[in-house]
MMTF fields as JSON, N, C-alpha, C and O atoms, coordinates in Angstrom:
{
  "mmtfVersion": "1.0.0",
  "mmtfProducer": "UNKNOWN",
  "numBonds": 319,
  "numAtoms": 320,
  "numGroups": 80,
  "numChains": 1,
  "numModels": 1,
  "chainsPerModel": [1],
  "groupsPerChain": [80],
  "chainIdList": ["A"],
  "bondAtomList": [4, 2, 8, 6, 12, 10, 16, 14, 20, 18, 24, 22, 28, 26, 32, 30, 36, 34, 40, 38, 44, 42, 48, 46, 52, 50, 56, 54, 60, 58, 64, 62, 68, 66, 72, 70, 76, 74, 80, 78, 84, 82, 88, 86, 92, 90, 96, 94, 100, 98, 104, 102, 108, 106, 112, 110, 116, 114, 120, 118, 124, 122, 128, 126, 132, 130, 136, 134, 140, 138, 144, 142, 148, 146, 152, 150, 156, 154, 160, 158, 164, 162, 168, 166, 172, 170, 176, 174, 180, 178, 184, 182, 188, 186, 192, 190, 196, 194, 200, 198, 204, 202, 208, 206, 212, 210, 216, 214, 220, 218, 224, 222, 228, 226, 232, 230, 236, 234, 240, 238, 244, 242, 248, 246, 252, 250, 256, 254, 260, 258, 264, 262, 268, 266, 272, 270, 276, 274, 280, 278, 284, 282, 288, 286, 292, 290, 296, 294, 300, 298, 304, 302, 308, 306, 312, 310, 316, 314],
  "bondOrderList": [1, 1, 1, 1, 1, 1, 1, 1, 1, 1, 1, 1, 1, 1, 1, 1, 1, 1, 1, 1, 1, 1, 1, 1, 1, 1, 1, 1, 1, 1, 1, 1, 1, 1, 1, 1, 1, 1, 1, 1, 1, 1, 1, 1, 1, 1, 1, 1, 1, 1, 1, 1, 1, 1, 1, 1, 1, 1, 1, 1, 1, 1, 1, 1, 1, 1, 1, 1, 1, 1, 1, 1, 1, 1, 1, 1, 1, 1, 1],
  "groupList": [{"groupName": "UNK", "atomNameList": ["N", "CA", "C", "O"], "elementList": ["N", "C", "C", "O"], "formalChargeList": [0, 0, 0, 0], "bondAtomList": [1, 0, 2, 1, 3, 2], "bondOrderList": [1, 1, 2], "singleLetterCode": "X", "chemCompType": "L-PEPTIDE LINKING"}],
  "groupTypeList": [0, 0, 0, 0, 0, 0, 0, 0, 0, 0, 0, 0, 0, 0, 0, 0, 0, 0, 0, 0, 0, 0, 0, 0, 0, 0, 0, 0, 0, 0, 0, 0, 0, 0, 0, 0, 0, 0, 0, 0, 0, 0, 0, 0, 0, 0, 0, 0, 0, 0, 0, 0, 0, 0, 0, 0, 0, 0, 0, 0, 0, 0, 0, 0, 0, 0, 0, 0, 0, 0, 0, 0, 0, 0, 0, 0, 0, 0, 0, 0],
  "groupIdList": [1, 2, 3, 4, 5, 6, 7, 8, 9, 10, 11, 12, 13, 14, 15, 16, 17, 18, 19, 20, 21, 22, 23, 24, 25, 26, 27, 28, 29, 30, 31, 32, 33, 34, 35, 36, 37, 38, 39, 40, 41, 42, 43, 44, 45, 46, 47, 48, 49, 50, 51, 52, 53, 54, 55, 56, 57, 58, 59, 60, 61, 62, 63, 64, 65, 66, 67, 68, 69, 70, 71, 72, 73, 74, 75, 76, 77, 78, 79, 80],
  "secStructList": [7, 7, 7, 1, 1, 7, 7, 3, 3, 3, 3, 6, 6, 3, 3, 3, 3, 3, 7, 7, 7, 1, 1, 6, 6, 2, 2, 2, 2, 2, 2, 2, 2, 2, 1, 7, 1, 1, 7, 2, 2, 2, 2, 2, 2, 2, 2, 2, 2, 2, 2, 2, 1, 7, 1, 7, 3, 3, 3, 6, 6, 6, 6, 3, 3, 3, 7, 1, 2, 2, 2, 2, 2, 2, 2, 6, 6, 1, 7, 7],
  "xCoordList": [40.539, 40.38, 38.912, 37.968, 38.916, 37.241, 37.175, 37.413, 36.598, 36.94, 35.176, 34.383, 34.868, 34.443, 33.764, 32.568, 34.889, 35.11, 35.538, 36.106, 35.256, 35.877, 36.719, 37.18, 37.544, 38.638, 39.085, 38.37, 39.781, 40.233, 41.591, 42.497, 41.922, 42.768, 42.524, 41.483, 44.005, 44.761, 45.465, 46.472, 45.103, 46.55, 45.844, 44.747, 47.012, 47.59, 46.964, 46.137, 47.418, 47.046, 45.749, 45.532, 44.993, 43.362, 42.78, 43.38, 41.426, 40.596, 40.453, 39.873, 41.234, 40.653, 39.136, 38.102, 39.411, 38.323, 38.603, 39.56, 37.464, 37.026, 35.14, 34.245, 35.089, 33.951, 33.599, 33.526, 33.071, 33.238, 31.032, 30.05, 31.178, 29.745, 29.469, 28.3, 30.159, 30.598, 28.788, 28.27, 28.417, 27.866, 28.825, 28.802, 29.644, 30.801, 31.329, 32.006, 31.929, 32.559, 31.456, 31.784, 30.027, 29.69, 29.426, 29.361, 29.285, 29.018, 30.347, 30.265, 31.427, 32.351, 32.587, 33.651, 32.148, 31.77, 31.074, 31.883, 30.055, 29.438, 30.054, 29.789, 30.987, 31.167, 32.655, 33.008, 33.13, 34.52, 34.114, 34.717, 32.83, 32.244, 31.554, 31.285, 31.121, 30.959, 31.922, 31.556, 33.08, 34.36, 34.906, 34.502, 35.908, 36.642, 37.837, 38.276, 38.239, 39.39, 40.373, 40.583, 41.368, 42.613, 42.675, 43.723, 41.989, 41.791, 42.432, 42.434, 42.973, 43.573, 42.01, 42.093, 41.019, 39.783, 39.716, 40.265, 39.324, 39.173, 40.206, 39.849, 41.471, 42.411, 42.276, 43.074, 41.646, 41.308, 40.302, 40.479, 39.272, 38.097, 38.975, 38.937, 39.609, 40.664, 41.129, 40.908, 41.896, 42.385, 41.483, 41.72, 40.272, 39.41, 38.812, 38.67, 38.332, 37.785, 39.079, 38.956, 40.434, 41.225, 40.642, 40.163, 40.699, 40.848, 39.16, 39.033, 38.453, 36.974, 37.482, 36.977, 38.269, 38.255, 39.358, 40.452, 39.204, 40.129, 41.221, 41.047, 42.476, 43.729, 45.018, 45.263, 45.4, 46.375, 45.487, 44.671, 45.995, 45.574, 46.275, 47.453, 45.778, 46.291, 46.637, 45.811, 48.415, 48.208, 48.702, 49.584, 47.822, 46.783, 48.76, 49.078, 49.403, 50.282, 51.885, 52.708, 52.049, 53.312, 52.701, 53.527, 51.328, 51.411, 51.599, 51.579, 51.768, 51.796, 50.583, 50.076, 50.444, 49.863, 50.873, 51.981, 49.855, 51.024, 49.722, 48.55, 50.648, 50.001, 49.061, 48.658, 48.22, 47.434, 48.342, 48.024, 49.303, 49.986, 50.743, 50.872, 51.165, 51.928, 50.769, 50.904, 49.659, 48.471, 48.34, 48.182, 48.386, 47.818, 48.813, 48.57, 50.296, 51.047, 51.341, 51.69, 51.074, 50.924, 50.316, 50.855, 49.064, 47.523, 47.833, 47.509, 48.207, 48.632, 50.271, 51.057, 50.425, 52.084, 52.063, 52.894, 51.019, 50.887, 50.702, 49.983, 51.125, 51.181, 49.374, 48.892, 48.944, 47.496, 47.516, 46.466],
  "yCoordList": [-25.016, -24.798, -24.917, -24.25, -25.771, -25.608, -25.846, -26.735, -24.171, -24.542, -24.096, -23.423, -24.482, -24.424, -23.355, -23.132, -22.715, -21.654, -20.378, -20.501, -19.144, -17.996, -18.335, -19.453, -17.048, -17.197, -16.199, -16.346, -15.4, -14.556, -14.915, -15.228, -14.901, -15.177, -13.843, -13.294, -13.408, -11.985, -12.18, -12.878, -11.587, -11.388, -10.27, -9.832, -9.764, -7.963, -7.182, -6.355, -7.435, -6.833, -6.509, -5.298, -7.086, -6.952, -8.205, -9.27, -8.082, -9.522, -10.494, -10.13, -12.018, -12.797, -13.542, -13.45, -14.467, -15.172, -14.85, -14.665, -14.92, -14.874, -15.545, -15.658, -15.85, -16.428, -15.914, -16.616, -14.722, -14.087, -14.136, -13.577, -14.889, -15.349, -14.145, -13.888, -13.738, -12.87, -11.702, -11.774, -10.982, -9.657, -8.826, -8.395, -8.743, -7.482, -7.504, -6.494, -8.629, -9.228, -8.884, -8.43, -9.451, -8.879, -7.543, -7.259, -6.76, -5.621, -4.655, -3.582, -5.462, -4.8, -5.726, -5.32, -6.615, -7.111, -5.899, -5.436, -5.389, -4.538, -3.115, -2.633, -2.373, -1.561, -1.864, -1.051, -2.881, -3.105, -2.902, -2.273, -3.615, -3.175, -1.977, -1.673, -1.038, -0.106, 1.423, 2.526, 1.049, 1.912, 1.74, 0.709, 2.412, 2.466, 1.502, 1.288, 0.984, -0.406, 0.343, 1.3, -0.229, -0.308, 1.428, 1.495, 2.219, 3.495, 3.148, 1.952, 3.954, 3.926, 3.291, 2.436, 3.89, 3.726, 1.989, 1.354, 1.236, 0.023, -0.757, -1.889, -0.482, -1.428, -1.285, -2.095, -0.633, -0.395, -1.151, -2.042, -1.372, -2.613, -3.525, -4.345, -3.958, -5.524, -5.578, -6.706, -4.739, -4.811, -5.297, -6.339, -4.311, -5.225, -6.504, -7.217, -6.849, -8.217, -8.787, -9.384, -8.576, -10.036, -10.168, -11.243, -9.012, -9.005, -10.219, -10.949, -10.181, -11.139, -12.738, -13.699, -12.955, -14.534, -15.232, -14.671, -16.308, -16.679, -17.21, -17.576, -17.341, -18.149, -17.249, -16.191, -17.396, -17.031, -16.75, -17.44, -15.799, -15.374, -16.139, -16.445, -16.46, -16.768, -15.918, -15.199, -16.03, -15.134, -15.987, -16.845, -15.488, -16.678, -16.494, -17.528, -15.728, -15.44, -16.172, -16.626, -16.184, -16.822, -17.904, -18.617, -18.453, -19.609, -20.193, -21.357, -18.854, -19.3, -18.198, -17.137, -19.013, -18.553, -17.47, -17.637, -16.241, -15.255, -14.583, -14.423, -14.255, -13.61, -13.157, -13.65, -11.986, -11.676, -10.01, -9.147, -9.848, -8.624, -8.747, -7.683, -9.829, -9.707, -9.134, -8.366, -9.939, -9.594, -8.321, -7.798, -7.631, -6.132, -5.496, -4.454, -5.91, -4.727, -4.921, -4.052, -6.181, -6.73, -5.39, -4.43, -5.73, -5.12, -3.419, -2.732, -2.959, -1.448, -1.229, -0.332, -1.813, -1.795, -1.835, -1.379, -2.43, -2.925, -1.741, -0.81, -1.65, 0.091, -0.091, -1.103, 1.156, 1.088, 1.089, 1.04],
  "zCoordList": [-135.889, -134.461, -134.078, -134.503, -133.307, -132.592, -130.879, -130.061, -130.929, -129.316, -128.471, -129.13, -127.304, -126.642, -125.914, -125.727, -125.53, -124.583, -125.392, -126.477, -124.843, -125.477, -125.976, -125.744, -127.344, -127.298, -128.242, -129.234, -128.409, -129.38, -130.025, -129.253, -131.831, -132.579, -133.207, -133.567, -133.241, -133.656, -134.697, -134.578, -136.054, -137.04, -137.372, -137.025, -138.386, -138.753, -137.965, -138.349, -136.371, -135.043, -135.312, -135.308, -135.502, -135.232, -134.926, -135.075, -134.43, -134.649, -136.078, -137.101, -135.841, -137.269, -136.91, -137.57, -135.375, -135.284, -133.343, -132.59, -133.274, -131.716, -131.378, -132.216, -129.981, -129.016, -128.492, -127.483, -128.179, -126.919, -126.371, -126.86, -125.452, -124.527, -123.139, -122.852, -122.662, -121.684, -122.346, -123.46, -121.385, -121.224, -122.015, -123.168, -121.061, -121.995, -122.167, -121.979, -122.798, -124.204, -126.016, -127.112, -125.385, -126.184, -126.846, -128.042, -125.71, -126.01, -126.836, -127.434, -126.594, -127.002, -128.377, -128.845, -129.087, -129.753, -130.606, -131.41, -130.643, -130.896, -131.303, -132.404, -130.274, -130.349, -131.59, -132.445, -131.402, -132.412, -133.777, -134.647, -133.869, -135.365, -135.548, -136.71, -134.406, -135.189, -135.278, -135.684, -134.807, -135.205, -136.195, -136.733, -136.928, -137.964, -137.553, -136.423, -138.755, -138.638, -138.595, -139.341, -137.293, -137.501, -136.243, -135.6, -136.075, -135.178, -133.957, -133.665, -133.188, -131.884, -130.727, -129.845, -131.057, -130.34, -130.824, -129.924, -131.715, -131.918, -131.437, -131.112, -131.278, -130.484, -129.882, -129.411, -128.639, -127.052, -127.204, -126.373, -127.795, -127.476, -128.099, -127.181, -128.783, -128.907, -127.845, -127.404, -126.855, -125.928, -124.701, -124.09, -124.361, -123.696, -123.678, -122.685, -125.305, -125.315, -124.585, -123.516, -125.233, -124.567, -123.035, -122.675, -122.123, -120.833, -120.653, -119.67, -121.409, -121.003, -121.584, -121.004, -122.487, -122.458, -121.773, -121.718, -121.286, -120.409, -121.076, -122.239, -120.49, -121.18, -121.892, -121.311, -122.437, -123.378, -125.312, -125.923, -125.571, -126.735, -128.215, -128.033, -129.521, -130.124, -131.23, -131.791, -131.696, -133.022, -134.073, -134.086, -135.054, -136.088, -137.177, -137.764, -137.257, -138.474, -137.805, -138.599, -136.832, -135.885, -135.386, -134.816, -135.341, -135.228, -133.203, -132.802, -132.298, -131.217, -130.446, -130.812, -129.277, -127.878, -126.879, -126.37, -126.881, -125.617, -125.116, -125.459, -124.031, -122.594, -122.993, -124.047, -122.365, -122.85, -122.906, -123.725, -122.036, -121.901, -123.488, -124.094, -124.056, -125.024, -126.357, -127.309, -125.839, -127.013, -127.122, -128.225, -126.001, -126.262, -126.666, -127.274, -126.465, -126.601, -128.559, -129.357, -128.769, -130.139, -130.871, -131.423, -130.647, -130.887, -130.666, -131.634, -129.926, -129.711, -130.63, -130.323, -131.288, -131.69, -133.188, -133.974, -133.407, -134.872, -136.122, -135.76, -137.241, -137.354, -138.524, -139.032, -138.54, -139.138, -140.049, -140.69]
}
């Protein structure tokens, strides 16, 4: 994949690969790494980055593109 523009790719409901250029995208960039993996608090910044890149989200393990509503509920669903 080589893209351009933002973009966040999701497997085992976390971040695999993401772009994020945005102000506060990055910053939440920042804050994702310095929480503990997989915490109720770190899927709420997964949840925000989606809301900063534009489009539909990709998940890297099914192989398709969903909402960004499907991303989060992914991402909040996924067990730790």
């Amino acid at each position: 994949m080589c893209f351009k523009r933002d973009y966040i790719v999701l497997k085992w409901g976390s971040l695999k690969r993401w772009r994020v250029t945005s102000k506060e995208g990055k910053k939440l960039q920042a804050q994702f790494f310095e929480t503990e993996y997989g915490t109720p608090e770190q899927k709420e910044i997964v949840c925000k980055m989606i809301d900063t890149v534009p489009g539909k989200i990709y998940l890297d393990w099914d192989g398709v593109y969903v909402s960004k509503k499907d991303a989060k509920k992914y991402v909040m669903e996924y067990p730790s």
